[in-house]
N, CA, C and O of each residue as an XYZ file, in Angstrom:
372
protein
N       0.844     -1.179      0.000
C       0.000      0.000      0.000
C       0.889      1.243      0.000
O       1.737      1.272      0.892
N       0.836      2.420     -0.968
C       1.759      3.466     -1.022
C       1.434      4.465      0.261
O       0.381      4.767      0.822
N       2.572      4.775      0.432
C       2.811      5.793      1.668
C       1.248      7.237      1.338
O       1.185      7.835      0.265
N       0.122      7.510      2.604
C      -0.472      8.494      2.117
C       0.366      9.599      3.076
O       0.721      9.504      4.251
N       0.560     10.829      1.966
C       1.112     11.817      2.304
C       0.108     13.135      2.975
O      -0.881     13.730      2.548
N       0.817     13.217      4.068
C       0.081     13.861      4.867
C       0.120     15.558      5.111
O       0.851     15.847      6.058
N      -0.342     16.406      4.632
C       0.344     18.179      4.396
C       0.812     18.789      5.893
O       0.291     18.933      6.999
N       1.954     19.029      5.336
C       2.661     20.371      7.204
C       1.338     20.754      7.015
O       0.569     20.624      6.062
N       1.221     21.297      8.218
C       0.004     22.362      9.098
C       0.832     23.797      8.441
O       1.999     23.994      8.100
N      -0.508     24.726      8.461
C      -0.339     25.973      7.797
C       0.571     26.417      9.152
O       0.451     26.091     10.333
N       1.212     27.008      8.694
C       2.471     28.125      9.846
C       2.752     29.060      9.641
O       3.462     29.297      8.664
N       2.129     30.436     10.837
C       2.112     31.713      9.912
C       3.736     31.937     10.614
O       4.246     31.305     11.539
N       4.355     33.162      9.735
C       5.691     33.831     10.531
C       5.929     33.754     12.113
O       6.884     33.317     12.755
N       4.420     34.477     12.611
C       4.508     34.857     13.943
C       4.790     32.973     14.600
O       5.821     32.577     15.145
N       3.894     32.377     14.397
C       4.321     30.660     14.564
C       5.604     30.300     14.490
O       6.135     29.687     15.417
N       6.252     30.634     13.391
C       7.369     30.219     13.615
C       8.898     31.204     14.386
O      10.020     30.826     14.722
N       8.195     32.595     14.416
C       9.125     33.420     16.237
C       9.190     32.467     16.950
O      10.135     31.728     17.224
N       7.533     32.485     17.454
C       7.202     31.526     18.748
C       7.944     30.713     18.925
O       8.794     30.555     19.802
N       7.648     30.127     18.063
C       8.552     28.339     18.064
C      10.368     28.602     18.524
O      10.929     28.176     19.533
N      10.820     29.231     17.677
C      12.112     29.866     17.691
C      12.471     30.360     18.886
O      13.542     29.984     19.362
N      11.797     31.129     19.473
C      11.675     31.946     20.507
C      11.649     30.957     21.924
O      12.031     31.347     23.028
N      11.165     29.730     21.654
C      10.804     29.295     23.118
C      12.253     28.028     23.091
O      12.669     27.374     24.048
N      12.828     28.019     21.440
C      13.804     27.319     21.665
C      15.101     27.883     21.757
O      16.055     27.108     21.823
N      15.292     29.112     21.772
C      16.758     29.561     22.044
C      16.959     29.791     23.221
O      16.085     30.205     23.983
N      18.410     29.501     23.618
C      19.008     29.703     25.195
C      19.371     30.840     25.595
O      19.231     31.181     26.770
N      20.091     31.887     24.338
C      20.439     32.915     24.695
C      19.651     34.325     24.072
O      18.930     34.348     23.074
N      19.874     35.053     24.627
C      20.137     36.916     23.596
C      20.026     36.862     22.307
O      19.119     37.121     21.516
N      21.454     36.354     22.188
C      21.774     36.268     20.708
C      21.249     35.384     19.685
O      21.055     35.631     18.495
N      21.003     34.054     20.497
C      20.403     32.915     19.630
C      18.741     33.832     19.162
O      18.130     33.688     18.103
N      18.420     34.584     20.130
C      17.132     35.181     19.703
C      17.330     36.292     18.751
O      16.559     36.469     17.808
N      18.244     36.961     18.959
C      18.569     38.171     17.954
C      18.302     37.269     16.365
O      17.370     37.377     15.569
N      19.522     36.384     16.324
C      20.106     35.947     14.711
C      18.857     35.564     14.365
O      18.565     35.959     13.236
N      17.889     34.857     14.981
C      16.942     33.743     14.022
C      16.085     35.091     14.084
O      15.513     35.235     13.003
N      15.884     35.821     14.711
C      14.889     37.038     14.083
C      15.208     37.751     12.838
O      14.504     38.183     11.926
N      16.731     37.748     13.107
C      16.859     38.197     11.311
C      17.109     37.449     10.518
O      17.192     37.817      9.346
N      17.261     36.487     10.787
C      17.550     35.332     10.066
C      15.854     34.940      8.867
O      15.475     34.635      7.736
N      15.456     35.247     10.178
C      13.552     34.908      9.871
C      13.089     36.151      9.083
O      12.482     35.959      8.029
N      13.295     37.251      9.454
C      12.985     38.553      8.377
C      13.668     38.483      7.051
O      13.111     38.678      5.970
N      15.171     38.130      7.269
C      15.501     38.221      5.624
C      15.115     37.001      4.937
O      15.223     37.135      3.718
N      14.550     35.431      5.437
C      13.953     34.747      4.463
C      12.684     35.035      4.398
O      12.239     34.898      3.259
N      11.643     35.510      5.470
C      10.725     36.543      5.028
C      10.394     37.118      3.527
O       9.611     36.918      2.599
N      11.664     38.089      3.944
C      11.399     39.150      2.518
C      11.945     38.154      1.381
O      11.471     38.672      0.370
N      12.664     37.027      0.961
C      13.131     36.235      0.093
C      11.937     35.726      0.067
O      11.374     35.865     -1.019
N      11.359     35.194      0.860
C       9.838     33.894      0.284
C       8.975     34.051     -1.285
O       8.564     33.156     -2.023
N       8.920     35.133     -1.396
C       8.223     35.086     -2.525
C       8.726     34.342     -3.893
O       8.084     33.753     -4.762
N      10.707     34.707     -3.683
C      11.067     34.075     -5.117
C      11.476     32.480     -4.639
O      12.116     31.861     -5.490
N      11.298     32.052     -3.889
C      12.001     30.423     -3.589
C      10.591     29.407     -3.674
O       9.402     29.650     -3.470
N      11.210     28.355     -4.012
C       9.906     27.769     -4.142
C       9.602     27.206     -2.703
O      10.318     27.627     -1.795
N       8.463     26.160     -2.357
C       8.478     25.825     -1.572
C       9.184     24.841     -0.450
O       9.035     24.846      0.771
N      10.157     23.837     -1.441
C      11.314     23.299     -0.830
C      12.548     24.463     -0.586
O      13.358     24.380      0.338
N      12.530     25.363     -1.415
C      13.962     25.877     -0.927
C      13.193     27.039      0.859
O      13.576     27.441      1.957
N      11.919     27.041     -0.074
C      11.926     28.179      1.969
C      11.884     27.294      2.991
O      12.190     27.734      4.099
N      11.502     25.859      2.871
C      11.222     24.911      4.075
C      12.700     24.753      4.580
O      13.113     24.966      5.720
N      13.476     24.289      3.371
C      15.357     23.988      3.709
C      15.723     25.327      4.734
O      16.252     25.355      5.845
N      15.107     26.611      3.689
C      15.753     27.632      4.595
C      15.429     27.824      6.092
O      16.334     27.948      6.917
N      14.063     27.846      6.445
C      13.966     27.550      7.488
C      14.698     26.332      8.842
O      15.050     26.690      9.967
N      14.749     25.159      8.391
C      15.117     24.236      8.793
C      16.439     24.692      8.888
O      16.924     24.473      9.998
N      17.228     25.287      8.045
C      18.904     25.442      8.431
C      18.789     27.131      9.481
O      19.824     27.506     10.032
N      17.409     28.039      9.650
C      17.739     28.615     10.462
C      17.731     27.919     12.251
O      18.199     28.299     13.325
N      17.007     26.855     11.829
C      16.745     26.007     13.245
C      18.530     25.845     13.940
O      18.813     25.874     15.138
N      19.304     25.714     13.027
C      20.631     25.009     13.345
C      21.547     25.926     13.953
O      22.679     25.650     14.351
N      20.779     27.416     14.009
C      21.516     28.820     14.837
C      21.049     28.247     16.348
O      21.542     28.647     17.402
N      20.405     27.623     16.280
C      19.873     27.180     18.302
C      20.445     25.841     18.737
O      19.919     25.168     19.623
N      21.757     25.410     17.954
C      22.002     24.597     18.382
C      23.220     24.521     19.567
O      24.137     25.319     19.369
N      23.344     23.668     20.764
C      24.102     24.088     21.993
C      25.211     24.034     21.326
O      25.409     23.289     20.366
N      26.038     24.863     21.823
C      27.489     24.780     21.474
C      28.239     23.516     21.451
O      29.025     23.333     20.522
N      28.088     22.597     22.388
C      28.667     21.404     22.502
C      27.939     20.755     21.465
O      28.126     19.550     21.303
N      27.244     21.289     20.835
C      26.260     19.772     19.465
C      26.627     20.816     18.160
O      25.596     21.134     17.567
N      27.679     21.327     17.669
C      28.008     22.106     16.913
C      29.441     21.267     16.131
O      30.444     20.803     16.673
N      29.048     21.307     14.657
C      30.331     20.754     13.544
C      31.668     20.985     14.862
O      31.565     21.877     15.705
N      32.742     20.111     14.821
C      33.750     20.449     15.060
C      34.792     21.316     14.626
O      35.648     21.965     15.225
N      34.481     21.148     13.365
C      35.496     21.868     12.457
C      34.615     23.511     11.788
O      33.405     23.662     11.615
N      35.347     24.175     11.625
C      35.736     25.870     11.074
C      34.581     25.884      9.730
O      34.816     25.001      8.905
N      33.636     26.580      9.484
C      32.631     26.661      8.448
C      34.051     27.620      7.289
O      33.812     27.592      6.082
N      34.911     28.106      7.585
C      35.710     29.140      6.850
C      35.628     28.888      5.465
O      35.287     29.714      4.619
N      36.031     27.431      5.217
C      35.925     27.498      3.789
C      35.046     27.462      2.911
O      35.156     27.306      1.694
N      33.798     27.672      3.809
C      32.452     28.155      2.513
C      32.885     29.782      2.270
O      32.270     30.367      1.378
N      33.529     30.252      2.741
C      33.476     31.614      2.293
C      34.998     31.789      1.589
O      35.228     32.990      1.448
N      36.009     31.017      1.146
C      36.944     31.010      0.663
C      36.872     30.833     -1.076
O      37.364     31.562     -1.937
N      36.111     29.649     -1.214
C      35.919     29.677     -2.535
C      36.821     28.475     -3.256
O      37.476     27.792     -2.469
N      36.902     28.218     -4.363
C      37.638     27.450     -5.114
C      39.138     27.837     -4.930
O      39.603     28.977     -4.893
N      39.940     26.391     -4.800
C      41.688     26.906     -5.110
C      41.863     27.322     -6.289
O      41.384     26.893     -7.339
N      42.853     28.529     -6.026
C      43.477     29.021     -7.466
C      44.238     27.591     -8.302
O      44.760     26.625     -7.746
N      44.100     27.830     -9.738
C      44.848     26.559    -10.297
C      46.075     26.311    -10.157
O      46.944     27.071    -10.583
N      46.351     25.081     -9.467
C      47.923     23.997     -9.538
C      47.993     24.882     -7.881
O      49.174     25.027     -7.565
N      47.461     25.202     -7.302
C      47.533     25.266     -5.832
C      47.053     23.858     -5.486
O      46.288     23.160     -6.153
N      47.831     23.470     -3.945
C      47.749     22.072     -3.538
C      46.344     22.324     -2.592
O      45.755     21.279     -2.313
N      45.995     23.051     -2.290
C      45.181     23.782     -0.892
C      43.824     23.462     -1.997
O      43.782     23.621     -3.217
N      42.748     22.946     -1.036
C      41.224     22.829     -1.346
C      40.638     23.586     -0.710
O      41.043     24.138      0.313
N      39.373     23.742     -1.350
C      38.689     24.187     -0.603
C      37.540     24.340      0.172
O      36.870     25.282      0.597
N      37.507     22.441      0.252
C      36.951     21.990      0.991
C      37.592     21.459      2.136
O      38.823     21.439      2.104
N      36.853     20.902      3.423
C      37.712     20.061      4.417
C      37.890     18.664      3.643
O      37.313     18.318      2.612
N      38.731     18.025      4.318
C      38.963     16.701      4.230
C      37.819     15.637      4.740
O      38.024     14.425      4.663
């Protein structure tokens, strides 16, 4: 029998503060996902509906405890491709 697919519940903005709001520990964890949440806000209109759900879901990952955080340095998303016949990536290993 195929899987019946069942629809997310409607979730307005203010729903998802709340939500946000009752899960951050700090100040700051509340500051970022508020803007975090306004600038995909004002983006929603051009993303479809998987890319605003992703976006959301990766703002969830600003409330995560410090001790449950990648080990390693995010740096090289903002570095970019190695110049050519450089040994250096620019990704991690």
């Amino acid at each position: 029998m195929p899987y019946m697919m069942t629809p997310l519940p409607d979730t307005s903005w203010e729903d998802l503060e709340t939500i946000f709001d009752s899960l951050a520990e700090t100040e700051l964890q509340k500051e970022s996902v508020h803007h975090l949440l306004d600038v995909t806000r004002a983006l929603s209109p051009y993303l479809s509906k998987l890319d605003l759900l992703r976006e959301i879901i990766c703002i969830s990952l600003v409330l995560l405890p410090e001790n449950d955080r990648p080990p390693e340095t995010w740096d090289w998303l903002t570095r970019g491709p190695a110049p050519p016949g450089s040994n250096v990536s620019s990704r991690p290993c």
